[in-house]
VMD Tcl script that draws the C-alpha trace (Angstrom):
set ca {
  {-2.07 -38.67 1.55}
  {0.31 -36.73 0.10}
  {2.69 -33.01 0.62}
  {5.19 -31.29 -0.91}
  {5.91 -28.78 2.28}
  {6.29 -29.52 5.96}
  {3.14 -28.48 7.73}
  {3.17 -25.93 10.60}
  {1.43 -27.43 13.94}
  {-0.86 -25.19 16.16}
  {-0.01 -27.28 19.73}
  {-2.46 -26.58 22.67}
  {-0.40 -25.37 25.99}
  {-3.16 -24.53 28.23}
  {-7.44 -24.09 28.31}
  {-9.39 -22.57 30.76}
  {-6.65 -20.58 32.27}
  {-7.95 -17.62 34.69}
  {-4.47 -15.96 33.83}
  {-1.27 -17.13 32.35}
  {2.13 -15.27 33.34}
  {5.15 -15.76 30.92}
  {8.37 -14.44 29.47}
  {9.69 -13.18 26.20}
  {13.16 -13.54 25.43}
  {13.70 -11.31 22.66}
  {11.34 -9.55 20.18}
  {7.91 -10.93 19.07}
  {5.24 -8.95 16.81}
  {1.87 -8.89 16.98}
  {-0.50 -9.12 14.26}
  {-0.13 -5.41 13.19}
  {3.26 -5.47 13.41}
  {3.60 -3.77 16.94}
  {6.97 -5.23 18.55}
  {6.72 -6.19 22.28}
  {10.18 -6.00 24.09}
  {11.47 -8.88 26.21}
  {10.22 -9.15 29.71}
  {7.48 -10.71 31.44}
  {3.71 -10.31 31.08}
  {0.79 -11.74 32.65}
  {-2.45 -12.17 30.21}
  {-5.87 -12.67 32.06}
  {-8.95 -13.42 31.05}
  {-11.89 -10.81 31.75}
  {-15.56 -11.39 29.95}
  {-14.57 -13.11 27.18}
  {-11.23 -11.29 26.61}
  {-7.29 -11.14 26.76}
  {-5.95 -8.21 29.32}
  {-2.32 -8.18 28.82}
  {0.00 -6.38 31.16}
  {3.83 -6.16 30.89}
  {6.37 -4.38 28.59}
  {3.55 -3.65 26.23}
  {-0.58 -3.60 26.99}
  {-2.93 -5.11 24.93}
  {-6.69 -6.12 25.43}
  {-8.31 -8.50 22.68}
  {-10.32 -11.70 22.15}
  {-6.99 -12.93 20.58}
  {-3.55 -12.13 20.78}
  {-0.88 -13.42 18.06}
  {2.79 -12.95 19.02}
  {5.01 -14.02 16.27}
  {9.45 -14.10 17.14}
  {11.26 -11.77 15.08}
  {13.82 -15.09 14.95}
  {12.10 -18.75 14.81}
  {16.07 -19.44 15.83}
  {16.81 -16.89 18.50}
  {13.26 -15.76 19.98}
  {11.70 -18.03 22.62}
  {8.89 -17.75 24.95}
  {8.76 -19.09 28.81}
  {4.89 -20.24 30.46}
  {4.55 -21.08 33.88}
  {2.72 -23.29 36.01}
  {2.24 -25.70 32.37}
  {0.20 -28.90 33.87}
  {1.92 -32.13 32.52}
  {0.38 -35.23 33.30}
  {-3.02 -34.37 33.28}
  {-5.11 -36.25 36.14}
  {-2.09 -38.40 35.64}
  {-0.11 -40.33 38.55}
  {3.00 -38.25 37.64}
  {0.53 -34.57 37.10}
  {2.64 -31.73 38.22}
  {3.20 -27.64 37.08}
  {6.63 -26.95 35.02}
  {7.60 -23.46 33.86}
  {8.57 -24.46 30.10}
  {10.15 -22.83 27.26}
  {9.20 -22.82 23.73}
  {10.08 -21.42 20.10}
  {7.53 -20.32 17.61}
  {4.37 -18.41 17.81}
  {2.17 -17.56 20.62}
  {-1.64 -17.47 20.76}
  {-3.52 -16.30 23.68}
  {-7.43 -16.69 23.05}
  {-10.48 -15.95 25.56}
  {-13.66 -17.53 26.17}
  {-15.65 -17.44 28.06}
  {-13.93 -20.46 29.64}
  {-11.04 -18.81 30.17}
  {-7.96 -18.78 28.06}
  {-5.72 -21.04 25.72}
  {-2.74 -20.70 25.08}
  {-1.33 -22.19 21.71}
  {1.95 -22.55 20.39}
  {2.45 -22.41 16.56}
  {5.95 -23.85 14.51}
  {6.79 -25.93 11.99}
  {6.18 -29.71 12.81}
  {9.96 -30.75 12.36}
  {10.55 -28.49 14.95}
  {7.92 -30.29 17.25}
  {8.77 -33.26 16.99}
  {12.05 -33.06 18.13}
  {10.21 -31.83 21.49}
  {7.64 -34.46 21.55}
  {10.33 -37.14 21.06}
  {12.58 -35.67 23.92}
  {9.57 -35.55 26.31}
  {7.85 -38.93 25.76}
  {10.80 -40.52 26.71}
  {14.53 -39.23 27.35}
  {16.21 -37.52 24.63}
  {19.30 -39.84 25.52}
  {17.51 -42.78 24.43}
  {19.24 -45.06 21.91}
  {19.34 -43.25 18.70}
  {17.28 -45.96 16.29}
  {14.78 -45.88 19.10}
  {14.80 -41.57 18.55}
  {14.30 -42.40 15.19}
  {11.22 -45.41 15.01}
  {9.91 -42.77 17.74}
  {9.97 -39.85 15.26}
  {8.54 -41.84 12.34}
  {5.48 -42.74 14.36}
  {4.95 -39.94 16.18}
  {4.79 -37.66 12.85}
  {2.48 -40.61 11.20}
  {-0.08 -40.26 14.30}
  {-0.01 -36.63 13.70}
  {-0.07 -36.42 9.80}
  {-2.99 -39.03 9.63}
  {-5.17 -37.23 12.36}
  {-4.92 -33.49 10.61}
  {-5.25 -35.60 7.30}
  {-8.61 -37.05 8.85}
  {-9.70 -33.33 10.75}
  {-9.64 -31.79 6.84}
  {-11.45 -34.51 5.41}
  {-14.39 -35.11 7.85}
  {-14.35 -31.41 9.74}
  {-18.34 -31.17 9.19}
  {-18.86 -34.88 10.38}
  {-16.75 -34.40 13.33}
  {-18.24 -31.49 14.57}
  {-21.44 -33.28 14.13}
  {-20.54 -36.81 16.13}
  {-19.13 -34.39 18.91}
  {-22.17 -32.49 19.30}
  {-24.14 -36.02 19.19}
  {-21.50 -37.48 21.66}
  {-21.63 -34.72 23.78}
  {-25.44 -34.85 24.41}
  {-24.83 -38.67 24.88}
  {-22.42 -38.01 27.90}
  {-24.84 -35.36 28.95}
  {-27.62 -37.39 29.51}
  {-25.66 -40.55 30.69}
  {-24.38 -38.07 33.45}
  {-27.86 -37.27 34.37}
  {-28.96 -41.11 34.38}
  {-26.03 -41.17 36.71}
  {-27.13 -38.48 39.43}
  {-30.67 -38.69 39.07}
  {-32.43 -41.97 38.17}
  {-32.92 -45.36 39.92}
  {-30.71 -47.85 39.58}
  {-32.22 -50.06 37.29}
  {-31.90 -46.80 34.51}
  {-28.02 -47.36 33.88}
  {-27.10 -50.71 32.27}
  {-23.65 -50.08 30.57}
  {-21.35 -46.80 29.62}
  {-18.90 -47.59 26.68}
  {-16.60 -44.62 26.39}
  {-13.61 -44.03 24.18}
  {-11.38 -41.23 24.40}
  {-9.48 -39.42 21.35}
  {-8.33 -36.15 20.19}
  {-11.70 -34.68 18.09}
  {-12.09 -32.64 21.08}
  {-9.19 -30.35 20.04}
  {-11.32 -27.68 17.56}
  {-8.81 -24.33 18.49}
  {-5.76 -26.34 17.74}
  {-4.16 -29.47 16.40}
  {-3.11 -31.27 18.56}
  {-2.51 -30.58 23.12}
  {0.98 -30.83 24.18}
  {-0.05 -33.73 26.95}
  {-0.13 -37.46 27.47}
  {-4.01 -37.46 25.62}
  {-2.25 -36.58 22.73}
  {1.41 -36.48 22.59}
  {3.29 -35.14 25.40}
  {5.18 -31.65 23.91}
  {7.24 -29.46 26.43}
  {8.76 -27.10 24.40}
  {12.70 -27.02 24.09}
  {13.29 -27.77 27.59}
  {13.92 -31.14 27.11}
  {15.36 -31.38 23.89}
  {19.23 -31.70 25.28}
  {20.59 -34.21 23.04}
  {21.97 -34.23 19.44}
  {20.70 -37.18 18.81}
  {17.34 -35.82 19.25}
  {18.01 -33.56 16.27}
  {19.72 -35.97 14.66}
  {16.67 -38.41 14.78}
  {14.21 -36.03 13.42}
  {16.82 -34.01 10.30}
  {17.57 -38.45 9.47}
  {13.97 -39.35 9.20}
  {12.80 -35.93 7.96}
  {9.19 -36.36 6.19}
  {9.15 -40.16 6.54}
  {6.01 -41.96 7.71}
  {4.88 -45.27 8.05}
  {2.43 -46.36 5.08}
  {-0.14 -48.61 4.45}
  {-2.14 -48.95 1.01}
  {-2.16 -45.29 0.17}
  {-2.73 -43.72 3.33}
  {-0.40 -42.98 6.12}
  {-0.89 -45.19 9.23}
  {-2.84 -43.44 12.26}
  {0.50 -44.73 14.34}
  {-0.37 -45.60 18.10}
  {2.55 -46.15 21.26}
  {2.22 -46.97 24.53}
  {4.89 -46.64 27.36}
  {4.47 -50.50 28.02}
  {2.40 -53.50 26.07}
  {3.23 -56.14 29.01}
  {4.79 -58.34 26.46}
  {1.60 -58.17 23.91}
  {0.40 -55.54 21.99}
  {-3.07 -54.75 21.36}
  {-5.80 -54.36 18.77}
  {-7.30 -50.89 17.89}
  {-10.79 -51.76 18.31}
  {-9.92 -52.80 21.82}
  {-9.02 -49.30 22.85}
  {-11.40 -46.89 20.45}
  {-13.71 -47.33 18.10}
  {-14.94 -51.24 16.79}
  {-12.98 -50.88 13.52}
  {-10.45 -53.15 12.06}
  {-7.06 -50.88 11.46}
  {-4.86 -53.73 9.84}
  {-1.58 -52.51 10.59}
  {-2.78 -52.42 14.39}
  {-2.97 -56.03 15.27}
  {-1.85 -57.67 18.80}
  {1.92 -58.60 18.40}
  {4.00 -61.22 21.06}
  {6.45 -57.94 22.14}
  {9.51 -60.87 22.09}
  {12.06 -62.44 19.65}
  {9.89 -65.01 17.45}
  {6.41 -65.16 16.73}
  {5.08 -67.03 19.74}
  {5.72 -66.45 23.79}
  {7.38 -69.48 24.97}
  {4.68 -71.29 27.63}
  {1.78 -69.28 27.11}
  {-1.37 -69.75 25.56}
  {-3.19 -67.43 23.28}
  {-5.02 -65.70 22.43}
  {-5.30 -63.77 25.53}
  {-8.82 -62.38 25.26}
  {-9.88 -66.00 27.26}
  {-10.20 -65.63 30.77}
  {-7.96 -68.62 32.04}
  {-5.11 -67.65 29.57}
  {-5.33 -63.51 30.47}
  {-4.83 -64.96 34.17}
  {-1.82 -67.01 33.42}
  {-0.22 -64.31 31.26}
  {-0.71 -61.78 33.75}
  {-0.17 -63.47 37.33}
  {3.53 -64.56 35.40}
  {6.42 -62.24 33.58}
  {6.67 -63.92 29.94}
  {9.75 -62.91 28.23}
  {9.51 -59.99 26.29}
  {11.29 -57.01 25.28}
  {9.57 -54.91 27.54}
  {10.43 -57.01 30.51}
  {14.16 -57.32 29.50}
  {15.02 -53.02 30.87}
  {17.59 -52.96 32.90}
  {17.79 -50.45 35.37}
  {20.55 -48.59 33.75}
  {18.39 -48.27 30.29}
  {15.42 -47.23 32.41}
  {17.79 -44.71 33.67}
  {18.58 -43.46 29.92}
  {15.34 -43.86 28.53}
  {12.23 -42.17 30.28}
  {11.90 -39.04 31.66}
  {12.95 -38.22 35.49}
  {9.11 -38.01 36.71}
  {8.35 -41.15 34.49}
  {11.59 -42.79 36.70}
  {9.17 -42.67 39.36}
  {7.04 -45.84 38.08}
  {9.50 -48.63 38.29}
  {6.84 -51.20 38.42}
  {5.02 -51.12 35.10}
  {5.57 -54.63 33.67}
  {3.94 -56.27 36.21}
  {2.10 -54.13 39.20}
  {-0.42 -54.85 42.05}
  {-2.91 -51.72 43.88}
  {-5.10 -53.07 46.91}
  {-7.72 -51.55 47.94}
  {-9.90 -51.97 50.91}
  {-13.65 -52.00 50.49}
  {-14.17 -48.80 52.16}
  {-11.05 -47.43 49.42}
  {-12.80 -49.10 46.35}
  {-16.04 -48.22 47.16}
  {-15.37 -44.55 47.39}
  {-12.47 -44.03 44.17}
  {-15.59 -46.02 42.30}
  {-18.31 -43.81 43.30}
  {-16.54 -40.59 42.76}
  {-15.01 -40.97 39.48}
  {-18.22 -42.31 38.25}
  {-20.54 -39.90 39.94}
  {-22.57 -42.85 40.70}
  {-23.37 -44.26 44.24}
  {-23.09 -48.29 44.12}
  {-23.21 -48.76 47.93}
  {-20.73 -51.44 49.24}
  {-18.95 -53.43 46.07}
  {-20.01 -57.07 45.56}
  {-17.86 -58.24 42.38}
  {-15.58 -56.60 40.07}
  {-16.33 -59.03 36.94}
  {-14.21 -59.14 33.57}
  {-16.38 -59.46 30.81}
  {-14.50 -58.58 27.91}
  {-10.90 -58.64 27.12}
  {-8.80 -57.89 24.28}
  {-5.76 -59.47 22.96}
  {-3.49 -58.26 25.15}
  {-5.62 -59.34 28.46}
  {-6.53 -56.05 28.91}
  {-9.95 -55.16 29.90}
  {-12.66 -53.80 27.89}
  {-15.90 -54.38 29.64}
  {-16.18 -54.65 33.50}
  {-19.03 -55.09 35.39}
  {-19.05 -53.35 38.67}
  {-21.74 -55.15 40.78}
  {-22.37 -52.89 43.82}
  {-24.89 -52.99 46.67}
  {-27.02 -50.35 45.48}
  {-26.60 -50.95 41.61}
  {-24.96 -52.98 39.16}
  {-23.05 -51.34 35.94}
  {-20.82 -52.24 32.90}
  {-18.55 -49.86 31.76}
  {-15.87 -49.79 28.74}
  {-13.51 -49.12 27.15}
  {-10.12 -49.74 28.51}
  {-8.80 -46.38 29.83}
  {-13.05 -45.86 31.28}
  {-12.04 -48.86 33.45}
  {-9.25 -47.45 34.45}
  {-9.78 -43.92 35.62}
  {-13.20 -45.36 37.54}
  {-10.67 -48.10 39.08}
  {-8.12 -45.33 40.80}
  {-7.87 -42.04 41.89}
  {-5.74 -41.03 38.78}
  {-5.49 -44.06 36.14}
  {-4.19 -47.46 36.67}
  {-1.36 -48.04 34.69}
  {-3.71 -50.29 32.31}
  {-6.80 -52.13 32.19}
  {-4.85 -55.46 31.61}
  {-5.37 -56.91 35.20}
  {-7.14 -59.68 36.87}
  {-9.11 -59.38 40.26}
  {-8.21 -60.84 43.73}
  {-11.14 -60.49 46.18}
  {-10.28 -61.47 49.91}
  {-13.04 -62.35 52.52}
  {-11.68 -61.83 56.03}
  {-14.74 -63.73 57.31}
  {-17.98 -65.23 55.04}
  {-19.72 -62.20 53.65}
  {-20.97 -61.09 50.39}
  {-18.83 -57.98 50.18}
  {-15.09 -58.38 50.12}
  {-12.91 -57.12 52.66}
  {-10.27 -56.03 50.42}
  {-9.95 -56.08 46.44}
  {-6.03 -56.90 44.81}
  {-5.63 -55.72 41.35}
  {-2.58 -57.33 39.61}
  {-1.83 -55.98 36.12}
  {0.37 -56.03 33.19}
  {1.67 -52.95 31.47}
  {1.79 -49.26 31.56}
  {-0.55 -47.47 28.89}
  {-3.48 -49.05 26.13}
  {-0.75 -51.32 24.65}
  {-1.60 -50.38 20.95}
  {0.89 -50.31 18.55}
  {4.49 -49.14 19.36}
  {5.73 -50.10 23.01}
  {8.23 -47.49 24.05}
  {10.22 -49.77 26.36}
  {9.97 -52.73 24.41}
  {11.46 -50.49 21.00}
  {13.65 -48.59 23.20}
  {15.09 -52.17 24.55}
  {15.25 -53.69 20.68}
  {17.09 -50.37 19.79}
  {19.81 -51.18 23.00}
  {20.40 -54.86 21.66}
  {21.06 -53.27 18.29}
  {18.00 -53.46 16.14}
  {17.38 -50.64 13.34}
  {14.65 -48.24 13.16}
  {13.44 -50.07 10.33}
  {13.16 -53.38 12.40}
  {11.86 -51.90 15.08}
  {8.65 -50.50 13.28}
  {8.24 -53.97 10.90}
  {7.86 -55.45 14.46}
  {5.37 -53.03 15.82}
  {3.18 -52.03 12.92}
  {1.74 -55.08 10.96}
  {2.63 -54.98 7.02}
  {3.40 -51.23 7.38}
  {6.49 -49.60 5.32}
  {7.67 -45.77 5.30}
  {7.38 -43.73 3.14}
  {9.10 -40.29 2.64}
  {6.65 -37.29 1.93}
  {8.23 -34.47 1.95}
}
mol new
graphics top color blue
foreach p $ca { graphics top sphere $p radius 0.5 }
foreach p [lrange $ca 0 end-1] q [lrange $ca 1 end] { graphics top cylinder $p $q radius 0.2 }
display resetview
């Protein structure tokens, strides 16, 4: 893949929105050049189209609002969800520069922010982690975060028609395995394998959360070196062969990365192999590879040394985000549930009633340990589900931190149902690719951008594109 210019990013604030209020500061045009003044305006959604009230009235299916200044003109949402079903999900009032979409449907409303993708990712690198993070860490971040990005709009050109296609095919898929799951016996549902990736985006590029990279406007974007990072690195991206690298991070690997097929689909991406997050090849006292039961158990139930165990407190501090500050625990973790608890967060996230929970079996595991087929063996009915981040938004309330766990049943007398269920885990995220905290800790004890990336990203090198 190739480019001459820097491409301009259409970023997905908000869908299904009822009504949206937020503020102009300065002047922005619409489409036919009318100007609408600063102020605030509220846009709702009414049969399929935009009513907006404020300084200026308008009612369309779309509404373009362009700044009169990409430099000077900004635009302020509120109630933006970050963290979407999320541990940390909350609503921030956020500020952005660039162009302003409001579309209706009739599911509502999306919002969508368009600029220049420079410009974003000096955003997305000062909201997936702290924009005071060590500056080679600002910069591997940049590098791979406009790689992920390049290579998926490179892929949406190239396979548009096929896309739409599979989704339409995977849609009725999840439509009838939904059905299986409310209406037919229980012998009807063997196994659900689900992946999750960003083909669902058709109105925009890319969404500004955590499913594809978290972008909150200029808000966070406090530090030089946050500029700094992105005007260094300007149009680099990691390479490999002739294509650019469909560059993967994770907040935490738990001291091994893992493979690509593990996480989405089964496809061998070369430059996305499992990688000991540690100085050396090898960690010290363990035995691989980690996909074996016995050795996932030994890994996990211990704290090998790794990069992304060494944090201090003080870099943690530095480093992530003050809602991310929250989750202190994401090397090594434990959630307990009691069988009333498990029974319940199972059976409502699936939509499936298993009755009282016999066995939470591993059947599957990556290279990292982490999970990729469970079986859930329940009183009522007996299921195997997949992949990784399917186990772990049936397994909590939100999502665990990972699907890299082993499980500790407790009988407080003989029974067949457990009392109590004790998930301890390693990790914080899928674990492909780049670990934030592990880079972010190389970049601390000194290591270049350039090392940093030949550690993640197997036989990779950058390349400058524009």
């Amino acid at each position: 893949m190739s480019t001459s210019n820097e491409p301009v990013i259409r970023v997905g604030l908000m869908t299904t929105a009822r009504e949206v209020r937020f503020g102009l500061s300065g002047i922005f045009r619409d489409a036919r050049g009318n100007a609408f003044p600063e102020g605030d305006y509220v846009a709702i959604s009414e049969n399929g189209v935009v009513k907006l009230h404020g300084e200026m009235t308008e009612s369309s299916q779309t509404i373009t609002l362009n700044p009169s200044g990409f430099d000077v003109d900004r635009f302020t949402v509120s109630g933006v969800k970050i963290g979407l079903n999320f541990h940390w999900e909350r609503e921030e009032s956020q500020r952005f520069q660039g162009g302003l979409t409001i579309k209706a449907d009739n599911d509502g409303l999306t919002l969508i922010n368009e600029l220049p993708l420079e410009a974003y990712l000096i955003s997305v690198i000062s909201s997936e982690m702290s924009a005071a993070s060590p500056p080679e860490f600002l910069k591997a971040h940049a590098i791979v975060s406009r790689s992920w990005l390049l290579a998926q709009l490179h892929k949406k050109s190239r396979t548009l028609l096929k896309t739409l296609a599979q989704l339409h095919k995977q849609g009725a898929r999840s439509l009838d395995q939904k059905e299986q799951a409310a209406d037919q016996s229980p012998a009807s549902i063997d196994e659900i394998i689900r992946w999750y990736d960003r083909e669902s985006h058709l109105d925009f590029d890319v969404c500004a959360d955590d499913h594809c990279q978290r972008y909150q406007g200029i808000s966070k974007a406090f530090s030089q070196a946050a500029f700094d990072a992105v005007h260094d690195t300007r149009g680099k991206v990691l390479v490999y062969g002739d294509d650019v690298c469909d560059a993967r991070y994770s907040k935490s690997c738990g001291g091994m990365t893992e493979t690509y097929s593990a996480v989405w689909e089964d496809e061998d991406v070369p430059y996305l192999k499992p990688v000991y997050d540690g100085p050396g090849d090898e960690a010290p006292g363990h035995r691989l590879p980690l996909s074996v039961e016995v050795n996932a158990e030994d890994w996990i139930t211990s704290s090998p040394l790794a990069y992304c165990e060494m944090v201090t407190a003080d870099l943690i501090g530095r480093i992530l985000p003050g809602f991310d500050q929250e989750t202190r625990d994401f090397y090594r973790w434990e959630v307990e549930y009691s069988q009333e608890e498990i029974s319940e967060v199972i059976g409502a996230r699936l939509g499936i009633e298993f009755g009282r929970i016999r066995a939470l079996v591993p059947l599957e595991r990556g290279e990292s340990g982490r999970i990729i087929k469970l079986k859930i063996a329940g009183e009522k009915r007996t299921l195997i589900i997949g992949k990784e981040l399917e186990i772990r938004r049936a397994l909590s309330r939100s999502h665990l931190y990972s699907s890299a766990f082993i499980v500790q049943p407790s009988r407080e007398q003989p029974a067949d149902f457990p009392a109590r269920f004790k998930l301890v885990g390693a990790g914080w995220g899928h674990g492909v690719g780049l670990c934030q905290i592990g880079a972010a800790v190389m970049a601390d004890r000194g290591h270049s951008h350039e090392e940093i990336l030949n550690h993640y990203f197997t036989n990779a090198t950058i390349s400058k594109l524009y």
